[in-house]
N, C-alpha and C positions, 0 to 999 in steps of 0.2 A: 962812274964806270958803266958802258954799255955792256948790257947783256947779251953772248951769242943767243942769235936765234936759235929756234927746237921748233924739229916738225911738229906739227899739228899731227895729235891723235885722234886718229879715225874714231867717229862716236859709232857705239854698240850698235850692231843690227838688230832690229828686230826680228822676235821669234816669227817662223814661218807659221802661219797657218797651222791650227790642228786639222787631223783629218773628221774630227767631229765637227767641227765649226765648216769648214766646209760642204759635206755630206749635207749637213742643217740648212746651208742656205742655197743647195743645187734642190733639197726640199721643195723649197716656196714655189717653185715654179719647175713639176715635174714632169706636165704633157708632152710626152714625142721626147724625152730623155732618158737616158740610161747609164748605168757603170758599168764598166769593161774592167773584168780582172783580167789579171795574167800573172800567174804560179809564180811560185820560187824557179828559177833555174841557175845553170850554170852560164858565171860572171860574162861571155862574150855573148853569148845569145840574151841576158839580162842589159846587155848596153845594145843590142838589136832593139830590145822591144821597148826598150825607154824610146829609143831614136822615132818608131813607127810611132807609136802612142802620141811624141810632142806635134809629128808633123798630123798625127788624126785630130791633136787637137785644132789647132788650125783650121781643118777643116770641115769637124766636126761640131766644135766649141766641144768645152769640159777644160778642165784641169786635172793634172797629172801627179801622181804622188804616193807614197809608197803605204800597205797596209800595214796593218799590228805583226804580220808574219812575213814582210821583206818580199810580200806579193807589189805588182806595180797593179794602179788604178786609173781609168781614166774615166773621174767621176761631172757628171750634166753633160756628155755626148748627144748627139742627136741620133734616134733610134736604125734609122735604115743605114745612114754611112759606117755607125757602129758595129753593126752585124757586116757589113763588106768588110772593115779593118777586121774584128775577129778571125775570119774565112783568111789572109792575108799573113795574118799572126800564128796563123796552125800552121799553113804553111811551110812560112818561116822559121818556125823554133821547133819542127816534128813533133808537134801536142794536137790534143783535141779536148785541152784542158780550158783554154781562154772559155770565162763565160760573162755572161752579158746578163744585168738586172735591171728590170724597171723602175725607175722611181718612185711611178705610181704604183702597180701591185706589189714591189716588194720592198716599199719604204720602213716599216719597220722591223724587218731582217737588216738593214741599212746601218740603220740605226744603231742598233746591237751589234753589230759589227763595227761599226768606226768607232764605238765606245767598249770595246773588249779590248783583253789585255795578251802581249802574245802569244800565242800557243792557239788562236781562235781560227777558222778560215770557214770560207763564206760558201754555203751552196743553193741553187734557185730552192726558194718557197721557203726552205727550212730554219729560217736566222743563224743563232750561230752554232758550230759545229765543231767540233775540236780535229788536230790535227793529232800524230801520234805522237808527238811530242810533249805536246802538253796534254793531254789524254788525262791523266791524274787529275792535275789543277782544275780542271773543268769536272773533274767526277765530284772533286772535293765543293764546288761552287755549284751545282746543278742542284733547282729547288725539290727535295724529295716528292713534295705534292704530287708534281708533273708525272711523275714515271713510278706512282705507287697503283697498286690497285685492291680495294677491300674486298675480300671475299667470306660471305656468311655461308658461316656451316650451321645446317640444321639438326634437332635432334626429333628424333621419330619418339613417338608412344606406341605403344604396342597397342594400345586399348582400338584405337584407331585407325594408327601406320598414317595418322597426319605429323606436320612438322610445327617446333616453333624453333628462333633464332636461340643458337645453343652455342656458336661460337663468333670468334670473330682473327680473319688469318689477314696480314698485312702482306706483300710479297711485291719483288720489284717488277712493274711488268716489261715482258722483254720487248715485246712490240714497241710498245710506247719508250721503250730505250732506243731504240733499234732507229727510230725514227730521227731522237735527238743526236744522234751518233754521226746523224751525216752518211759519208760515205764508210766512212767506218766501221757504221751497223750492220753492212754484210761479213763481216769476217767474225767467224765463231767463237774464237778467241779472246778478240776484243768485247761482245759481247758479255763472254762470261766473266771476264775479269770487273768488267763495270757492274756486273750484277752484283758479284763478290763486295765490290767497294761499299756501292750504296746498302749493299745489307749490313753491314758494319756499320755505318752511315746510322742507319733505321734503329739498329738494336742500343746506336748511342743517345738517340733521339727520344727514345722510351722511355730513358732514363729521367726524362726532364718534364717536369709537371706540365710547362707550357705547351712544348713541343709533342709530346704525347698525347695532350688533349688535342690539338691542331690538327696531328695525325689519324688518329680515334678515332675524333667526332663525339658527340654528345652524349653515344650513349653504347656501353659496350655490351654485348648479351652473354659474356661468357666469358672461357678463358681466351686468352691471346696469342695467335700463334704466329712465330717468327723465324725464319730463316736466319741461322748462325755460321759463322765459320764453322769450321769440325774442334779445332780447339777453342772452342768460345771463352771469353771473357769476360762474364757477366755480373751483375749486381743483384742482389738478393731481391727475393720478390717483391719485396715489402716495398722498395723504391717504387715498384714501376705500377702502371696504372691498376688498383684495385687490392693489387698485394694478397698474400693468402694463398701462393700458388697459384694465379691468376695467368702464369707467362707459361705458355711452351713452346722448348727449343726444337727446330725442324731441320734434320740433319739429310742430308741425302740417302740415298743406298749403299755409297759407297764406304761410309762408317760402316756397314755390317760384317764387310772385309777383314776387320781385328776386333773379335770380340772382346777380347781382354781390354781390352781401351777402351770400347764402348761404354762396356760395364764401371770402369773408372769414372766417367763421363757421366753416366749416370750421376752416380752415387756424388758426384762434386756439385752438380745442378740441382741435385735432391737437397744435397744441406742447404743452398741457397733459396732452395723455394720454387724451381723453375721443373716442370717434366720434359720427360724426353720424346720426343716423336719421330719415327723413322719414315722416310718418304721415297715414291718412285717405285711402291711394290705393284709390279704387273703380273701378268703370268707367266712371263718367261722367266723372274728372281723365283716366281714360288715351285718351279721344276729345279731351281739350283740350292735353293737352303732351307732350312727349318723356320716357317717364323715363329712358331711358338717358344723358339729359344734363344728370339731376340732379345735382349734387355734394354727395352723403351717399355713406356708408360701408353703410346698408340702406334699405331701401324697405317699409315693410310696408303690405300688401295689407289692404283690407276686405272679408271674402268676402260674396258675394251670387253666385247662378247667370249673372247678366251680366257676368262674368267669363270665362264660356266663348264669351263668342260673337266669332264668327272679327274683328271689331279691334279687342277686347282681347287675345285673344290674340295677334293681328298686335304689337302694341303689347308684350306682355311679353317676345315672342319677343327683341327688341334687347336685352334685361337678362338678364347673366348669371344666372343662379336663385341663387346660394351671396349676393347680394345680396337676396333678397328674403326677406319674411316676411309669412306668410300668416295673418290675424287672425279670431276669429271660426266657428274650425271647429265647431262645434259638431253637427253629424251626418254621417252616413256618406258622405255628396254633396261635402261640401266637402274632407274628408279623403280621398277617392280622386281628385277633382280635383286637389287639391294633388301627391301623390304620383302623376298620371301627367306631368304635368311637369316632373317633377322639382325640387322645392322640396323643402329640407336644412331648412328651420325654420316652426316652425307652434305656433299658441295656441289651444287650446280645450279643450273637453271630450272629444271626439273624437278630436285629438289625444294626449293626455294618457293614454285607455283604449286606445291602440294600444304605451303602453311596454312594457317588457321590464326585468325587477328588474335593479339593477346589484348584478353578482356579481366580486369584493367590492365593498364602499362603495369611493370616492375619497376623498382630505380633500377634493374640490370636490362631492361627488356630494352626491345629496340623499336625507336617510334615509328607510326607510318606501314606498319607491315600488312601488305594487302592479302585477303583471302581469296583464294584461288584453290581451293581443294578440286582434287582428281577423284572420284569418289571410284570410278572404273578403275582404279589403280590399287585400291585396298585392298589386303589379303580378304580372302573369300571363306568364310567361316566351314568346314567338316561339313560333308553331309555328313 
């Protein structure tokens, strides 16, 4: 018995190209090439700019193919013809979005980009960027390192009005947010919400012997201060670097708003171990409220010269000073204001060029610390 014939089954195609494996090998040979993006848009102008892009290939050489976000690419173009299709492509699609990246200066933003995952989009110099979509995903994925910034608080001696390293405040810095943000770093919003994220981020990160050391550094001079939610979540001191009451929480101004919470708030960070620190007092909060009947553990101060005028000082005079911290010294005005007051702790750079080396180290001390005393800055004894 003969068997009917049967078509022949088409054998599997092969997978296309990734767009990493690509991107990699327009690499090896970058001079006088580039990548041409072009946005998400809508489906009939999206089948325009595939059509321009295949015949730039052509003409341009590069190959064509779609990013991690349903952007079209047309990556190893040759540099000038590429920048005339761009000019072509605004045109066309009414954007001024299509952008153009070098090989050569911006191979590894390139890079990071053909190997991210969707949610990522691409902007000149800055690798990758999130879009708002994936905004989260990328907050969750973003190495703290990058966008933290340590800031030592000093404590004054009275004996002197020199400093040594008395604390140590972590905080997410916004610029350097601002930067990885992309385009997205100009909206205030989004700013604040990422700052929100990764302080959360930070305060889970503290938690963890490795990660807190990483963070730290070698050597801590004090307590620890950290930006929390308003309803924080925390773990008892003992966990986090030092223990002993070693962590405080830094809430805004805008907890001062419900005292009664606050005070709760307290009293729930105190059984665990942690103080409370209220922040963002200028002189325009000390004309709206009492701070002597704050309930935090400090108060720190945002220096500006309307700090000196007779009721704000009316106003700090009711707060004992071993309670306050003075933010922002950054010239020789703020730091001799500070110290004729008598204020024991202060942050800035000014601050900072007023220590005195600590002879010997402490296991809490912080290594490295240059002396630079002001000596025209210390209080001036009675005649």
């Amino acid at each position: 018995m003969v068997e009917a014939p049967t078509a022949r089954q088409p054998a599997p195609a092969d997978a296309p190209p990734s767009l990493l494996f690509i991107m990699r090998s327009a690499l090896r040979q970058p001079a006088g090439r580039v990548v041409l993006r072009v946005p998400v848009t809508v489906p009939h102008r999206r089948r325009v700019a595939r059509a321009l892009l295949q015949e730039g290939a052509l003409a341009a050489g590069g190959v064509v193919l779609e990013g991690p976000d349903e952007d079209l690419l047309l990556i190893g173009a040759e540099a000038t013809r590429a920048e005339r299709m761009r000019g072509l492509l605004d045109r066309m699609l009414g954007t001024t979005a299509t952008l153009v990246l070098s090989l050569e200066r911006d191979a590894e933003a390139l890079l990071a980009y053909a190997g991210s995952a969707p949610g990522l989009s691409l902007t000149r110099g800055a690798g990758s960027a999130p879009t708002l979509a994936g905004l989260d995903a990328w907050l969750r994925a973003l190495p703290l390192a990058g966008v933290l910034r340590r800031q030592i608080g000093m404590g004054f001696t009275p004996a002197d009005g020199r400093a040594r390293p008395a604390f140590l405040r972590l905080v997410v810095d916004r610029g350097a947010l601002s930067g990885r943000l992309g385009p997205l770093g100009t909206d205030a919003d989004v700013l604040e919400h990422g700052c929100r994220v990764l302080a959360g981020r930070l305060l889970q990160a503290i938690g963890d012997p490795a990660q807190g050391r990483a963070l730290i550094g070698p050597n801590l001079p004090g307590p620890l201060h950290l930006a929390v939610p308003p309803a924080p979540s925390v773990g008892r001191a003992a966990s986090g670097p030092g223990g002993g009451g070693m962590l405080v929480a830094t809430l805004g101004l805008e907890a001062a708003a419900h005292p009664d919470r606050l005070l709760a708030l307290r009293v729930g960070l105190a059984a665990q171990g942690w103080s409370l620190e209220i922040e963002g007092i200028g002189a325009a909060a000390l004309r709206l409220l009492k701070p002597e009947m704050l309930p935090a553990d400090w108060l720190r101060l945002t220096w500006s010269p309307a700090l000196a005028t007779p009721q704000a000082m009316d106003a700090l005079a009711r707060v004992d000073p071993a309670r306050l911290i003075l933010a922002g010294v950054e010239d020789e005005a703020a730091l001799a204001w500070g110290l004729r007051i008598g204020l024991r702790l202060m942050e800035g750079r000014a601050a900072e060029a007023a220590s005195v080396p600590l002879r010997p180290p402490t296991p809490m001390g912080l290594a490295g610390t240059v002396a630079r005393p002001h000596p025209a800055l210390l209080p001036r004894p009675a005649a």
